[in-house]
C-alpha positions, 0 to 999 in steps of 0.5 A, a space after each residue: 696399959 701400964 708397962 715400963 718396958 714398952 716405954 722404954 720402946 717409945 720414940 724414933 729409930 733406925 733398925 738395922 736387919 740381919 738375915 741369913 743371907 742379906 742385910 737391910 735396914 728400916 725406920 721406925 716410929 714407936 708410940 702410944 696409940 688408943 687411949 694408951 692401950 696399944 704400942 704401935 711400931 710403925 716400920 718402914 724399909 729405907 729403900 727407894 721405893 720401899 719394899 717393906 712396911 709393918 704395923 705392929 701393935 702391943 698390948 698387955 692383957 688386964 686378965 692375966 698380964 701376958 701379951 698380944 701382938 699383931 704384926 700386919 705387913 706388906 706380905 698381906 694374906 701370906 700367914 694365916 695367924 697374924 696374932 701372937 702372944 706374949 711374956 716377959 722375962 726380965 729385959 724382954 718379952 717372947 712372942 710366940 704365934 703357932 700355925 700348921 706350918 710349924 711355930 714362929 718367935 720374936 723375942 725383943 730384948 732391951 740393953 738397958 746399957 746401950 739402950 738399944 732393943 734387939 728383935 730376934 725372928 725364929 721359926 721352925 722347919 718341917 722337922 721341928 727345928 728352929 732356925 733364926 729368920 732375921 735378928 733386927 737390932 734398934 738404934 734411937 734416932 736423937 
């Protein structure tokens, strides 16, 4: 799979997390994985011992170059839609997953200036409005 945007992801960093009501921070090694098709995010929360760990892998569809992402977690069993899909829009890409309990988006977002990625997590209520989750912003680690 070829996307340069995703290169732009590729390699060590530290993910500073910001919810509404706490802060956390996580480390993260990005690569390319099977044969070049997916990008794996390898998350892990810095406490000791951890809380937290994902594995996030991306790919971009040959059919129609949208993208598919699956977001496996510590939670395990909690959403019953771990799958979501994707576009990308200049310097990002929004990712979208739908349930019966309402929508979910992340949107990660590369600062060409900065180099740094921001990954923001929304989610609507029972009323339909949204509400922000977590914004994590990635600092690469040299």
């Amino acid at each position: 799979m070829n996307s340069s945007l995703l290169n732009e992801l590729v390699g060590e960093w530290r993910i500073f997390r910001q919810f509404p009501n706490r802060t956390a921070e996580n480390t993260a090694t990005i690569d390319w994985v099977l044969d070049h098709h997916w990008l794996r995010i390898a998350m892990k929360d810095v406490a000791v011992p951890s809380r937290y760990e994902a594995h996030v892998y991306i790919t971009r569809m040959v059919s129609d170059g949208t993208y598919s992402i699956h977001w496996l977690d510590t939670f395990g069993g909690t959403l019953p839609e771990s799958l979501g899909t994707g576009i990308e829009a200049d310097d990002s890409i929004v990712f979208s997953w739908r349930d019966e309990d309402g929508e979910l988006r992340n949107t990660f977002a590369f600062d060409r200036n900065s180099g740094t990625w921001t990954s923001t997590i929304e989610q609507t209520g029972p009323d339909g409005s949204w509400s922000l989750f977590c914004t994590d912003t990635y600092h690469r680690v040299p």
